[in-house]
C-alpha positions in Angstrom: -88.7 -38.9 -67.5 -90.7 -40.6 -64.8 -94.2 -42.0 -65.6 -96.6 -40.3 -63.2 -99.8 -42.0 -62.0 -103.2 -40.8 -61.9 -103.4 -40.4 -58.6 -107.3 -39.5 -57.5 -110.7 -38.8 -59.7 -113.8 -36.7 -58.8 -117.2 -37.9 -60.3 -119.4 -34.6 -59.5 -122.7 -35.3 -57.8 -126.0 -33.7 -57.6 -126.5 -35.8 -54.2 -123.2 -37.2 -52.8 -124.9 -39.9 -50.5 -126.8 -40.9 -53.4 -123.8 -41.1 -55.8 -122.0 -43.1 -52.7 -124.9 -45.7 -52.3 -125.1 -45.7 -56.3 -121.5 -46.5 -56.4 -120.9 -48.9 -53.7 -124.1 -50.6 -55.1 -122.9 -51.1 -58.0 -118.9 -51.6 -57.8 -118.1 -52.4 -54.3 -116.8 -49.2 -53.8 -116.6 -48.1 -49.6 -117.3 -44.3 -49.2 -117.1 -42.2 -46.3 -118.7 -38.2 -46.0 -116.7 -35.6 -44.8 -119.5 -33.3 -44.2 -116.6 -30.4 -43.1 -115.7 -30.3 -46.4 -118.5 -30.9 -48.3 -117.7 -34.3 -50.1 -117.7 -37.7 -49.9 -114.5 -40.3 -51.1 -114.6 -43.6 -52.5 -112.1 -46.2 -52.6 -112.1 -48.2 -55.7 -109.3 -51.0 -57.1 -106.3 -49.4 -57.3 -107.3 -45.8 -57.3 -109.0 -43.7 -54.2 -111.6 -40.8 -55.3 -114.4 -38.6 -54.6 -117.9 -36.8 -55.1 -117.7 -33.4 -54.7 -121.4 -31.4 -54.8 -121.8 -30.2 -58.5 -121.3 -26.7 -57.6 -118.4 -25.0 -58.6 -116.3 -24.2 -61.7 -114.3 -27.4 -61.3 -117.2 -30.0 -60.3 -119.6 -29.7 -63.2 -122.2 -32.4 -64.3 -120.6 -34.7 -66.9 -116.9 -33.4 -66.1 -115.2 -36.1 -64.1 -111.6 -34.6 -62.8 -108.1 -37.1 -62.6 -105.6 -35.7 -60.6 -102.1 -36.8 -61.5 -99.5 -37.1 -58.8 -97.2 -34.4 -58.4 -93.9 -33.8 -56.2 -93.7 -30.5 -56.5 -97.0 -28.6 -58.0 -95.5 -25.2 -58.7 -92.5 -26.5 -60.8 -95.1 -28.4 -62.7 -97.4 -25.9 -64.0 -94.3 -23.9 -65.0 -93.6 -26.8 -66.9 -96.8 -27.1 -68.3 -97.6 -23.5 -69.6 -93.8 -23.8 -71.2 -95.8 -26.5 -73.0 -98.3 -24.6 -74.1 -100.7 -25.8 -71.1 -101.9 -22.7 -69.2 -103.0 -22.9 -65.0 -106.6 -22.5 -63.9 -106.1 -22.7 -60.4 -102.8 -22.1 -58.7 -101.7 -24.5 -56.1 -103.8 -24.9 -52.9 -104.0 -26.8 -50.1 -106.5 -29.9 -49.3 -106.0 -29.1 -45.0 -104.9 -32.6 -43.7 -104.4 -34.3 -47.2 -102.1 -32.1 -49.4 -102.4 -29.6 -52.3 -104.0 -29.0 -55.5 -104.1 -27.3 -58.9 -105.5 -27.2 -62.0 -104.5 -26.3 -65.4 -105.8 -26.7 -69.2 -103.8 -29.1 -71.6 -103.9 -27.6 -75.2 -107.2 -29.5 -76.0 -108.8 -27.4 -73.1 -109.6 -30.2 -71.0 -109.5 -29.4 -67.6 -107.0 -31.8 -65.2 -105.8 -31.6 -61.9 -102.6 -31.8 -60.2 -101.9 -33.6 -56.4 -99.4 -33.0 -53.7 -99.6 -35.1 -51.2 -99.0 -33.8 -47.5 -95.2 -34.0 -46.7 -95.3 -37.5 -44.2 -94.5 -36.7 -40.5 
């Protein structure tokens, strides 16, 4: 089997300038808005994220999101409710970036999975 990495990491914010200035303040981290979206990324050491607005059923207060690298998103969450994991958001796509899913391990804790765009 081939160890995946964690591939991306979302740290809900109330104020996503103000989680960016807290951030870079604090760990160097460079951050960019992408207003269009409604979120900003950071870039730490070794690992790229972001701040989405705490809003929505995945982007809570006090429920940071990894997303582990995927190569193929829809094969994995068969995978994962064979497991005994069960999907909480189907794939989707991230327009310009990739796709995403979510899906509940057997705890209940919420993680998510990345596709990255194919390269052209």
């Amino acid at each position: 089997m081939t160890r995946r990495a964690i591939v991306h990491l979302e740290i809900p914010a109330a104020d996503r300038a103000e989680a960016a200035k807290f951030y870079s303040k604090l760990f160097g981290w460079d951050t960019q808005a992408l207003e269009e979206m409604k979120y900003t990324t950071f870039e730490a050491e070794g690992l790229a994220g972001g701040f989405p607005n705490v809003d929505g059923e995945f982007s809570k207060a006090d429920r940071v999101l990894v997303y582990i690298d995927s190569k193929d998103i829809n094969t994995d969450l068969k995978q994962i409710e064979a497991a005994g994991g069960k999907m909480v958001h189907p794939r989707d796509e991230i327009p310009g970036f990739g796709f995403w899913a979510a899906f509940k391990d057997p705890t209940g804790n919420t993680i998510g999975l990345y596709e990255a765009a194919p390269k052209s």
